[in-house]
C-alpha positions in Angstrom: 130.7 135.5 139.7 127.3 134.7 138.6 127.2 131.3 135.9 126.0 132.8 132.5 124.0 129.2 131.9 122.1 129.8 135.5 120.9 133.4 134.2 116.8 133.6 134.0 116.3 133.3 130.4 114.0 136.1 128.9 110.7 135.5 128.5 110.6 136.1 124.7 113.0 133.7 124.3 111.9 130.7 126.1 111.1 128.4 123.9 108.7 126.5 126.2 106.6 129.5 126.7 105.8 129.8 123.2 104.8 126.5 122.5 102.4 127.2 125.2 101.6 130.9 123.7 101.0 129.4 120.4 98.9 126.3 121.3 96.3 128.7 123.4 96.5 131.1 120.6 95.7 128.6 118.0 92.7 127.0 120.8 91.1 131.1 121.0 91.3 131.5 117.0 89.3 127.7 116.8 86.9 128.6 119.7 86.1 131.9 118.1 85.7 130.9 114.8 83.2 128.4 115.7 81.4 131.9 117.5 81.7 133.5 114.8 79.9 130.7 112.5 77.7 130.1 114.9 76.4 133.6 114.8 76.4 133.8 111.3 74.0 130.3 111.2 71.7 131.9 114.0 71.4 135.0 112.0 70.7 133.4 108.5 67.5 132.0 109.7 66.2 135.3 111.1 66.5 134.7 114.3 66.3 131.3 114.9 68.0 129.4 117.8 70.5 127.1 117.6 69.7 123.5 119.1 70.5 119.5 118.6 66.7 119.0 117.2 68.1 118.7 113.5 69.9 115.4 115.1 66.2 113.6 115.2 65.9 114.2 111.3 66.9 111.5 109.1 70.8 111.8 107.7 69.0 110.5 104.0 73.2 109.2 103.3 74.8 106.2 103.3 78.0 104.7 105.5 79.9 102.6 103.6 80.6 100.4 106.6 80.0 100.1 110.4 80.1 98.2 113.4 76.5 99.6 114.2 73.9 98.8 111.8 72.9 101.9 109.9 70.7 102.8 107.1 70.0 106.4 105.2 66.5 106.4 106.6 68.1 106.7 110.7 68.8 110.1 111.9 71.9 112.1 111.9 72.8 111.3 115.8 73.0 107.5 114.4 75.1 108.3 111.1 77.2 110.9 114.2 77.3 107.3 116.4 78.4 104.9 113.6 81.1 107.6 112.2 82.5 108.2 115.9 82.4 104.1 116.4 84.3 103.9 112.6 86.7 106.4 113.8 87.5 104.8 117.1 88.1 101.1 115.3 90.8 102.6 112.8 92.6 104.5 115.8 92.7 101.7 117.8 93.5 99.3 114.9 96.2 102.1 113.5 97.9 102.0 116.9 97.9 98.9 117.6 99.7 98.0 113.9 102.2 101.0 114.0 103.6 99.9 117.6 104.4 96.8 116.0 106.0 98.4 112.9 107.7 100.8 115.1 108.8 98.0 117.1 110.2 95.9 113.9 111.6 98.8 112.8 113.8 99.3 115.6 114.6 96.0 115.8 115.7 95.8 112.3 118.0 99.0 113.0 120.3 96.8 115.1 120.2 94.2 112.6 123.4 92.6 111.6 121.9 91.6 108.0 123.2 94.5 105.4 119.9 94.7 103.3 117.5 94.5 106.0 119.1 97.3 107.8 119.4 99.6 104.8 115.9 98.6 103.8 114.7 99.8 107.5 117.1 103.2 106.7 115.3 104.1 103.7 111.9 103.4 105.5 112.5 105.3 108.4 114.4 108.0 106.0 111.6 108.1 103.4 108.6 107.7 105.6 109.1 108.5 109.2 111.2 111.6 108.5 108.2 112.8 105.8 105.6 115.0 107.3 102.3 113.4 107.5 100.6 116.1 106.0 103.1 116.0 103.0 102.1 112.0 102.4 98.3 112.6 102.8 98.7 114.9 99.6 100.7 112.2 97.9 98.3 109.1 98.4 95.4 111.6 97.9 96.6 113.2 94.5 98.9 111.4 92.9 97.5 108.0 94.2 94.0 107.8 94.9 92.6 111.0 92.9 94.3 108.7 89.7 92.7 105.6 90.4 89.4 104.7 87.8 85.5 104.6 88.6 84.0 101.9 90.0 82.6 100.6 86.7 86.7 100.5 85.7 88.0 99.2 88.6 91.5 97.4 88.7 92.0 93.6 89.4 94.2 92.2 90.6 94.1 88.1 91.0 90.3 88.4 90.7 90.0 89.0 94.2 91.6 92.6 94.9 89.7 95.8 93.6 90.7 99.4 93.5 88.7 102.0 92.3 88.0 105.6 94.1 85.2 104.1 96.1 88.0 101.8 97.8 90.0 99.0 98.2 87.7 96.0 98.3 90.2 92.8 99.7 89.7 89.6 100.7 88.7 88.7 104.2 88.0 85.2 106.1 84.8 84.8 106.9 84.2 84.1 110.9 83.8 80.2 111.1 84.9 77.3 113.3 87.4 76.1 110.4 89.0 79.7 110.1 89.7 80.1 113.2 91.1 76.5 113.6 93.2 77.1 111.1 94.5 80.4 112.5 95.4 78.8 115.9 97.4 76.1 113.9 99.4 79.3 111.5 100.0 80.8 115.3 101.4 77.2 116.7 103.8 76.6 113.6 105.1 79.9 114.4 105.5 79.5 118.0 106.8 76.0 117.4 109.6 77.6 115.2 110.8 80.0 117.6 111.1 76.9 120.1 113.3 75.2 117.7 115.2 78.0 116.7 116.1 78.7 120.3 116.7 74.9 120.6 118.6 74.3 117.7 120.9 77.6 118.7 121.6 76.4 121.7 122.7 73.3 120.1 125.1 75.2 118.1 126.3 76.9 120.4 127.2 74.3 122.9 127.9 71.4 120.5 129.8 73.6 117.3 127.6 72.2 115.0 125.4 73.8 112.4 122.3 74.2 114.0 120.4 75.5 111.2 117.6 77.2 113.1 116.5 79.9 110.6 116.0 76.9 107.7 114.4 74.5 110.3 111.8 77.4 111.5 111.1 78.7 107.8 110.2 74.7 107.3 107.6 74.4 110.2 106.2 78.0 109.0 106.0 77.0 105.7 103.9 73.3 106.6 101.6 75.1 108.6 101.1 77.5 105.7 100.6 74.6 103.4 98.4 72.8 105.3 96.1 76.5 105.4 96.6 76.7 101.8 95.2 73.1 100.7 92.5 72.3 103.5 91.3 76.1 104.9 
């Protein structure tokens, strides 16, 4: 007898060939729409050819902000190159920060601390289980779209703005005493993970109270301090 689970499974109901079916599908409807514009342009100026020259005339626009130095005057291939460069610095930045929040957050599901696991369940419930589209909507409308003009901006501890031009915070400027101080906020942390281990280990072999957690806090909060009052 023949296994029923080893049987060919019909083509219209393998779900691997429709993902494929749909993503070409969806690829032939973008490539022809872009045909289809494109004819429309070409015969809207009676005749004329499409080409790259318009990427020579100035953009006349501004960018809020860039890497590459840009002003209104430049053409459109140097507003195309500063956009591409903007886009490429918030990908790598968003990556970069959501592997580490992914990675706390999976930490933090393995916790053995009550509230810090149940704050990590709502997260992941509330946000990672949310389509993205669905929260683009909801900063956009009900967040953004509400927020005042830049001549009634909000602020908050005189150095935080929002207004629908953007969020305007506060930024260390790129000095010798900045990053001095930065190396010694990076120390006081990796100084507190030595002595937590230490002191663990200590409490561990010895039955003692160790205290590493209040003893780390302490050499995090000094170096803090010491940013605070001298940065």
């Amino acid at each position: 007898m023949s296994d029923n689970s080893q049987e060919k499974i019909p083509l219209w109901r393998d779900d691997r060939f429709w993902r494929v079916a749909l993503q070409v599908l969806a690829v032939a409807i973008f490539v022809a729409l872009i045909i289809w514009l494109a004819i429309n342009f070409s015969r809207s100026e009676q005749g004329g050819r499409i080409n790259f020259s318009f990427l020579n005339k100035a953009a006349s626009f501004g960018i809020g902000e860039g890497l590459i130095p840009y002003n209104p005057s430049d053409p459109y291939k140097q507003a195309l190159l500063v956009g591409l460069v903007n886009s490429l610095r918030i990908t790598v930045l968003g990556i970069i920060l959501t592997t580490i929040l992914g990675i706390a957050a999976g930490i933090a599901s393995f916790s053995e601390n009550w509230l810090l696991k149940q704050l990590n369940r709502v997260y992941v419930e509330v946000v990672r289980n949310t389509p993205l589209l669905l929260q683009l909507f909801f900063w956009y409308f009900a967040v953004f779209f509400n927020l005042p003009s830049q001549d009634k901006r909000i602020e908050w501890l005189d150095s935080i703005y929002m207004s629908k031009s953007g969020v305007i915070l506060p930024w260390p400027e790129n000095k010798l005493m900045v990053w001095l101080w930065l190396i010694v906020l990076v120390g006081g942390a990796i100084a507190s993970i030595f002595i937590w281990r230490w002191r663990t280990k200590l409490m561990v072999e010895r039955g003692v109270s160790g205290r590493p957690q209040l003893i780390s806090l302490i050499v995090i909060g000094i170096a803090a301090l010491l940013i605070i009052i001298f940065a």
